[in-house]
C-alpha positions as CSV (number, residue, x, y, z in Angstrom):
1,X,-6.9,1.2,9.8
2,X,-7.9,-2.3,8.8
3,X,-5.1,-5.3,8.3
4,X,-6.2,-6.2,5.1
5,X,-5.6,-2.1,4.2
6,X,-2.0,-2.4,6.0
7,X,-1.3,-5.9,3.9
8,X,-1.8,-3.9,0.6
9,X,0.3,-1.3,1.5
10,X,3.4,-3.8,2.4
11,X,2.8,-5.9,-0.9
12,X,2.9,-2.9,-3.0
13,X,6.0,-2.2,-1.6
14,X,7.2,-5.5,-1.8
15,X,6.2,-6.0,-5.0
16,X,6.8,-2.4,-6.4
17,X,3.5,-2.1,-8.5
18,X,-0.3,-2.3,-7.3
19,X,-1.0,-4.9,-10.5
20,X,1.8,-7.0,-9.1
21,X,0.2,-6.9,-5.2
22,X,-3.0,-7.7,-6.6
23,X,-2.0,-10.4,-8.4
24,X,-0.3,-11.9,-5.1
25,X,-2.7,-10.9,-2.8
26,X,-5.3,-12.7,-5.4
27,X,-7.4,-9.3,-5.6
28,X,-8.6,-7.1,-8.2
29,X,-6.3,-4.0,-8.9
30,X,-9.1,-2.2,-8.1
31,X,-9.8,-3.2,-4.6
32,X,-6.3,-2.9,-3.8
33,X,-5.9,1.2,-5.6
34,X,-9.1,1.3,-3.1
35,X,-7.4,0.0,0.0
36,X,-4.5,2.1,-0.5
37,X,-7.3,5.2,-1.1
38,X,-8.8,4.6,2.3
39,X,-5.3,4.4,4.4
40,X,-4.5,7.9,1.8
41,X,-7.9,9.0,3.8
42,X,-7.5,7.8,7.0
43,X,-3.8,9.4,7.5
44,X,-4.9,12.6,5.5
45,X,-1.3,11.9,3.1
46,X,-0.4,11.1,0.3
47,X,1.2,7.1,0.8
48,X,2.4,6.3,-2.7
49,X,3.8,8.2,-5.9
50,X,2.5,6.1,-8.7
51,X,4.4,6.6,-11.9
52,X,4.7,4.7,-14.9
53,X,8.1,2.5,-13.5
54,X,6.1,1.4,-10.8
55,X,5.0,3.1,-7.2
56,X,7.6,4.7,-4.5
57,X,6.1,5.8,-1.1
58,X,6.7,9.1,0.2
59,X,7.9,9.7,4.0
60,X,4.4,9.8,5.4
61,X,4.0,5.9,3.4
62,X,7.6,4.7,4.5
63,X,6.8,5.3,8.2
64,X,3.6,3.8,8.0
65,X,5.3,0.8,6.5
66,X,7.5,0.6,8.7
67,X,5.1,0.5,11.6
68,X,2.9,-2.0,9.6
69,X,5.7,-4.3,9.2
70,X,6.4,-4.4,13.1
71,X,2.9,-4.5,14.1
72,X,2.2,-7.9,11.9
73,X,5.4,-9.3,13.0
């Protein structure tokens, strides 16, 4: 797991959308669907539920959050 994966995955869920994390982490939507993708891979689960309203984490995504969150203090 690399910070800048773990900082994409709290901005989404800050912000509620990837375009929205992108735009404040000053990143391409791309490379931040592609961060979220590699943390999907390294966890082998599913982190997000994209939908049209937005993104929602499932449990496996809300724990990891959670964890990220303490660990970056």
């Amino acid at each position: 797991m690399k910070d800048y994966q773990l900082r994409a995955l709290l901005r989404v869920v800050e912000t509620g959308s990837i375009r929205a994390a992108a735009r404040t982490l000053q990143l391409s939507q791309p490379a931040v669907t592609k961060a979220i993708r590699e943390l999907e891979a390294e966890v082998d689960a599913p982190l997000v539920l994209r939908s049209s309203r937005g993104v929602g984490l499932t449990e496996s995504g809300r724990q990891l959050a959670m964890r990220a969150r303490l660990a970056q203090g």
